[in-house]
C-alpha positions as a Markdown table, in Angstrom:
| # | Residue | x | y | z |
|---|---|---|---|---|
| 1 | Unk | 51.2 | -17.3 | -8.9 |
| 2 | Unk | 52.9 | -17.9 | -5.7 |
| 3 | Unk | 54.5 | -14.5 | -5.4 |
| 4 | Unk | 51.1 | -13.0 | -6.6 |
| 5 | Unk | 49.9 | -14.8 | -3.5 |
| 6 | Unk | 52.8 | -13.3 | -1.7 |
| 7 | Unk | 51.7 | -10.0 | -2.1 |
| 8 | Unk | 48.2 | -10.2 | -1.9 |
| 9 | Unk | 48.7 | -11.7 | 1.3 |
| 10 | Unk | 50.8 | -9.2 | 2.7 |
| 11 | Unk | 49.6 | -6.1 | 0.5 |
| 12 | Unk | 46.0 | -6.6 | 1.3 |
| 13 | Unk | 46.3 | -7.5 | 5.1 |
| 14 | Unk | 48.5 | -5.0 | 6.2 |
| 15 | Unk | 47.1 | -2.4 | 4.7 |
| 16 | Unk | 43.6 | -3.3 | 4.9 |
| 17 | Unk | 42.2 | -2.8 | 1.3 |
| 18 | Unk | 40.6 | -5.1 | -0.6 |
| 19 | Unk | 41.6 | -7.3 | -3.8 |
| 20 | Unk | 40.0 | -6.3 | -6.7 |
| 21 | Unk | 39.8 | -8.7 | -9.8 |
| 22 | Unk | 39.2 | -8.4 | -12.7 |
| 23 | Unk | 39.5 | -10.8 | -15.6 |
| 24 | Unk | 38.0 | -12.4 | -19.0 |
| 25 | Unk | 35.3 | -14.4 | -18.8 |
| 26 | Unk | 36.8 | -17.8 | -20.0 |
| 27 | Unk | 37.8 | -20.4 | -18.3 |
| 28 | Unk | 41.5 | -19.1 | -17.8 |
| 29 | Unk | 39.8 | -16.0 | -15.9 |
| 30 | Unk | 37.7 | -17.9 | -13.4 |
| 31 | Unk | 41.3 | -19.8 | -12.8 |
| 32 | Unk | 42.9 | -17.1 | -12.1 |
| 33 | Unk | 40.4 | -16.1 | -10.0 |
| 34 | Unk | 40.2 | -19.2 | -8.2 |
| 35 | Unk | 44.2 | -19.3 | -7.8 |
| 36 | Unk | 44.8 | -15.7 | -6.7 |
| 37 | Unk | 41.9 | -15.3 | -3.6 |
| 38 | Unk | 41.7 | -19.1 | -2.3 |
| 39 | Unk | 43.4 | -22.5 | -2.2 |
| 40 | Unk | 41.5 | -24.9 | -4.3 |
| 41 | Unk | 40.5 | -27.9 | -3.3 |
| 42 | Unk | 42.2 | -30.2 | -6.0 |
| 43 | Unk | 45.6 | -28.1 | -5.3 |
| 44 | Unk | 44.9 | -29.8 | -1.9 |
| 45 | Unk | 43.8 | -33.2 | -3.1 |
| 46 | Unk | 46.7 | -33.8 | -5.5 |
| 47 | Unk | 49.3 | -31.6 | -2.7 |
| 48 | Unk | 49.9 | -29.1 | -4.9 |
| 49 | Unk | 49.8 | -25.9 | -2.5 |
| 50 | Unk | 53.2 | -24.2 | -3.0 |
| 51 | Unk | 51.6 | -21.3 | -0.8 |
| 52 | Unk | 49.4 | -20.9 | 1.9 |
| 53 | Unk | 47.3 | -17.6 | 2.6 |
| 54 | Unk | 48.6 | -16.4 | 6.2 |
| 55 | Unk | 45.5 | -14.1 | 6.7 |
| 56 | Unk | 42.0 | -13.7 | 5.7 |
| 57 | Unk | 41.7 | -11.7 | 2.4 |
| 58 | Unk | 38.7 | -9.9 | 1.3 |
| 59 | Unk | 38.5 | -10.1 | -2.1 |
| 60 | Unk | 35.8 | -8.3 | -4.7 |
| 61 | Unk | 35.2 | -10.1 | -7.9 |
| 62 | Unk | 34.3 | -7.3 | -10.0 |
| 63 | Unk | 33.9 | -9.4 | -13.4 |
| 64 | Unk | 33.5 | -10.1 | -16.1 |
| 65 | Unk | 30.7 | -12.7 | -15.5 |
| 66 | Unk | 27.5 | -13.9 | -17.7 |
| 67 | Unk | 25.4 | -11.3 | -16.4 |
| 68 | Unk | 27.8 | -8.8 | -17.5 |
| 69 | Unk | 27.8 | -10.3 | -20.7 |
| 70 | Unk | 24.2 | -10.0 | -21.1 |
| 71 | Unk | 23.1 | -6.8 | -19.8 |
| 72 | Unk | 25.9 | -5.3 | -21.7 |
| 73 | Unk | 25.3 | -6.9 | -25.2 |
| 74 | Unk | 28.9 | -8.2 | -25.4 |
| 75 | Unk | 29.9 | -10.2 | -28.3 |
| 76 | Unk | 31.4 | -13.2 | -28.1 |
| 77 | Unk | 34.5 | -15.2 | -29.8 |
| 78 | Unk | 35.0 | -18.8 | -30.3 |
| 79 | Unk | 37.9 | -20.5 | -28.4 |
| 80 | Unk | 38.7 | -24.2 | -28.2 |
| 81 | Unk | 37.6 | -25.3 | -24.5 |
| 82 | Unk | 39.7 | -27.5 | -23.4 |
| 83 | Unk | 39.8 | -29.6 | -19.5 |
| 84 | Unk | 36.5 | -28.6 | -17.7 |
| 85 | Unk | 35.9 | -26.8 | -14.5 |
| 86 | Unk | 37.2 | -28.3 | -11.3 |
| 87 | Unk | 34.0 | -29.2 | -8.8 |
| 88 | Unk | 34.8 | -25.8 | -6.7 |
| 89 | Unk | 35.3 | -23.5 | -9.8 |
| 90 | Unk | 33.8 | -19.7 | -9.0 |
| 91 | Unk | 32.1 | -20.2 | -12.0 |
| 92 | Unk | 28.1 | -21.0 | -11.9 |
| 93 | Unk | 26.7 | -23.6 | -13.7 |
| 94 | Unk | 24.8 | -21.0 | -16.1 |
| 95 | Unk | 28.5 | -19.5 | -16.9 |
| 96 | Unk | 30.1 | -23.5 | -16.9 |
| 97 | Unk | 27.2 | -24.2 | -19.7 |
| 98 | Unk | 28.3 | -21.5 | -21.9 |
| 99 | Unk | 31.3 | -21.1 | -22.2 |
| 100 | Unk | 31.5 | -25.2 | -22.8 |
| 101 | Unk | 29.7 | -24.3 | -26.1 |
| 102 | Unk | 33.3 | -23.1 | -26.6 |
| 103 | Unk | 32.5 | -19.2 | -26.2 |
| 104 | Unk | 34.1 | -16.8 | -24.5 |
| 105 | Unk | 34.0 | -12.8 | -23.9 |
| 106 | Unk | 37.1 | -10.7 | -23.1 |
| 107 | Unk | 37.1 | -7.3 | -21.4 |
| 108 | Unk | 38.4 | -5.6 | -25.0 |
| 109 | Unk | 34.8 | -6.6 | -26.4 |
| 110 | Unk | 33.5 | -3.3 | -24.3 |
| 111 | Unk | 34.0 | 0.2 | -25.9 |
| 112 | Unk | 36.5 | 2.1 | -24.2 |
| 113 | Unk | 33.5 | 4.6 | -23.1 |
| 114 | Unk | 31.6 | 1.6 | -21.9 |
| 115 | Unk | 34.4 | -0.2 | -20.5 |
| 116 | Unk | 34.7 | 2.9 | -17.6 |
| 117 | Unk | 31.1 | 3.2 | -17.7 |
| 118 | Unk | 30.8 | -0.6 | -16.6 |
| 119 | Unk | 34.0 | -0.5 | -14.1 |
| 120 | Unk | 32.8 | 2.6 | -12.6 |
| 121 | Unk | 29.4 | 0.8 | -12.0 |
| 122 | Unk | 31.0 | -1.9 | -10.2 |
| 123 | Unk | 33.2 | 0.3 | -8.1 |
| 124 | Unk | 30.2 | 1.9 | -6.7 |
| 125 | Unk | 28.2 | -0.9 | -6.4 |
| 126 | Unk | 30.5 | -2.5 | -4.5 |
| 127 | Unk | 31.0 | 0.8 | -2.7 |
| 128 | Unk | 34.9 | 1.1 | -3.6 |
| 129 | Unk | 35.6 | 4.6 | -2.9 |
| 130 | Unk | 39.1 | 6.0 | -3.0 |
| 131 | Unk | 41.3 | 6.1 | 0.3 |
| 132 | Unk | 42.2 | 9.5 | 1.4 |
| 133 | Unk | 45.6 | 9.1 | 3.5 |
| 134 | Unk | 46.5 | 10.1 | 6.8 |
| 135 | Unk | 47.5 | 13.4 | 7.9 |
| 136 | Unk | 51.5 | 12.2 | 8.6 |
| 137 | Unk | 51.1 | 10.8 | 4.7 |
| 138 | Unk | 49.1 | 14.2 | 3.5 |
| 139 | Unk | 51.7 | 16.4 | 4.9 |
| 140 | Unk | 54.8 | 14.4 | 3.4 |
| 141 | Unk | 53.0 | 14.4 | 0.2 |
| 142 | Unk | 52.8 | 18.2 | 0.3 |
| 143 | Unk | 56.3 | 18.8 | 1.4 |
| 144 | Unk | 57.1 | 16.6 | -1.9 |
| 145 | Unk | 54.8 | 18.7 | -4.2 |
| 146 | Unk | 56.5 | 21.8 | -2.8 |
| 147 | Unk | 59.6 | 20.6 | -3.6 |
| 148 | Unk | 58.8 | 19.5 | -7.2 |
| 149 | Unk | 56.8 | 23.0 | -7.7 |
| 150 | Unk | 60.6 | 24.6 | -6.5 |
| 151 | Unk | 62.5 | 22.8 | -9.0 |
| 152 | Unk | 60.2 | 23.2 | -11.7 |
| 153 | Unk | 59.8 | 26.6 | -11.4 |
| 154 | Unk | 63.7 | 27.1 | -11.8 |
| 155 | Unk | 64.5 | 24.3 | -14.4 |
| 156 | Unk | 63.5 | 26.6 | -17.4 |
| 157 | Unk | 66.0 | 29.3 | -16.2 |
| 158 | Unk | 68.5 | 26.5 | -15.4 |
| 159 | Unk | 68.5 | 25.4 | -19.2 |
| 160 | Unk | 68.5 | 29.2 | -20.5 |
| 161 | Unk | 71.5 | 29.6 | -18.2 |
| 162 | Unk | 73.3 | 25.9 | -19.5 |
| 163 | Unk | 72.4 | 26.7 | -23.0 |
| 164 | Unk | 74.5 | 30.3 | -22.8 |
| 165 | Unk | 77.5 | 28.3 | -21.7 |
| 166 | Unk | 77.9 | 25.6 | -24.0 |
| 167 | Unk | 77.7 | 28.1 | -27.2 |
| 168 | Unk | 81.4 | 29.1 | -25.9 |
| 169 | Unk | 82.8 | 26.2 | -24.7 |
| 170 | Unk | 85.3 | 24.9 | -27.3 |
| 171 | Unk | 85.9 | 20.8 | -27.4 |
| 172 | Unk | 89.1 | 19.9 | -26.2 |
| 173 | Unk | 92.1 | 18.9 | -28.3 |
| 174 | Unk | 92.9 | 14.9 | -28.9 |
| 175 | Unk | 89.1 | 14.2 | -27.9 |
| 176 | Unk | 89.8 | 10.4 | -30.0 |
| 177 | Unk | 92.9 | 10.2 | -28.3 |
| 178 | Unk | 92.1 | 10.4 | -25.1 |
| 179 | Unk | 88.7 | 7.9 | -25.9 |
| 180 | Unk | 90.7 | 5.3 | -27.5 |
| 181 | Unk | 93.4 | 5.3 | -24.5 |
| 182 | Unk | 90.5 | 5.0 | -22.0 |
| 183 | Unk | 89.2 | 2.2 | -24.0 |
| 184 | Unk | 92.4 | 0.6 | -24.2 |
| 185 | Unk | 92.1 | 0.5 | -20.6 |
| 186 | Unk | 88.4 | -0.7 | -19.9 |
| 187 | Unk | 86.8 | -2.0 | -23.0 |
| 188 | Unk | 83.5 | -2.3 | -22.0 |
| 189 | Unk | 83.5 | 1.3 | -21.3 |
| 190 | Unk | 80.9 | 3.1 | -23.3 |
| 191 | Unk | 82.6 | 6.0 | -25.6 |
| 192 | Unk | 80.0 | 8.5 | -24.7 |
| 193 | Unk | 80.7 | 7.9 | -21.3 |
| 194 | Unk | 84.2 | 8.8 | -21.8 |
| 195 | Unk | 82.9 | 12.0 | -22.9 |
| 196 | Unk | 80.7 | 12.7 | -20.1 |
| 197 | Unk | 83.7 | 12.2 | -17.7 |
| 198 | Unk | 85.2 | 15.2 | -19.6 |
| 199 | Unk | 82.6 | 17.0 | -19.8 |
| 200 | Unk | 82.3 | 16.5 | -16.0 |
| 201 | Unk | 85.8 | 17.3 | -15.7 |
| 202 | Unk | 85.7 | 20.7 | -17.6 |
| 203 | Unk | 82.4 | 21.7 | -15.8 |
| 204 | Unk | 83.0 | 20.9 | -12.0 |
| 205 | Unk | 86.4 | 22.5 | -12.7 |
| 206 | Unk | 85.0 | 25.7 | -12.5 |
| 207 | Unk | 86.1 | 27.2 | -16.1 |
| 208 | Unk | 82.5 | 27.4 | -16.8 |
| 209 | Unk | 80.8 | 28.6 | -13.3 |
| 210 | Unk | 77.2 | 28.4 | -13.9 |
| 211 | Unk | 76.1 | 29.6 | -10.6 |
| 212 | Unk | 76.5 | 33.2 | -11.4 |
């Protein structure tokens, strides 16, 4: 948790952007909750903070919570409850209440169609919207796409070309000879990496110029 705290810290100041969290809703997912946006108050009391936040993190609790539950019809599983809620828990007391009767609800018990349906609602009432980058970050992103759209376009005639030369070349003579001898010599050596040093060899030669 500390280096989750790390980078939240960091991540989410420097950057600006919110935490978003999401999580079951049990009492492992309000701790996690709890741990990952604040210091608690018994980590204090018992002097158990291994990490401070540096900065002020705004944080968006996005669920799952009893109202979620309930307006979505969620079914839920029995789990042995264990401890109880620390007096500064996230949690209300309607959500402490149930899920002592040793219920809980996990994010799986959405369909996968109501699932995105139900994140998407959140995201827009919390009015998450994506981040469009800055122009210095848009143009190097271009470039990049350029240069993948280049490479791409040439790979397929690349292969073709790579494909025509191998159906001549001929394996070398004493190809176990010259394996076991450079295993001799380095043992851990992979055999088929042996091979690919030949090949290498052969290739970069020039015997098989590929660059027409």
């Amino acid at each position: 948790m500390v280096a989750c705290r790390r980078l939240v810290d960091a991540f989410c100041h420097e950057r600006g952007v919110p935490l978003l969290v999401l999580h079951n809703f049990d009492r492992y997912g309000f701790e996690i909750l709890h741990s990952l946006t604040s210091v608690t108050d018994a980590a204090v009391e018992g002097d158990r903070v291994a990490y401070r936040f540096q900065n002020d993190i705004h944080f968006v609790d996005l669920g799952l919570r009893l109202d979620d539950v309930e307006d979505w019809g969620l079914e839920s599983e029995l789990v042995t409850f264990r401890d109880d809620f620390p007096f500064d828990s996230p949690a209300t007391q309607a959500e402490q209440d149930f899920l002592r009767t040793r219920q809980r609800v996990e994010l799986n018990a959405f369909t996968s169609p109501d699932f995105v349906k139900w994140l998407e609602s959140k995201l827009e009432q919390h009015r998450i919207q994506k981040v469009v980058p800055d122009d210095e970050t848009l143009a190097d992103a271009y470039r990049r796409a350029c240069h993948i759209t280049i490479v791409n376009d040439q790979i397929s005639d690349i292969v073709k070309e790579a494909e025509a030369t191998v159906e001549c070349i001929v394996a070398p003579d004493g190809m176990s000879e010259t394996i076991c001898d450079a295993l001799a010599r380095d043992p851990s050596r992979p055999w088929d990496d042996v091979v690919k040093g030949m090949a290498e060899d052969e290739i970069k030669g020039g015997s098989h110029d590929m660059t027409g």
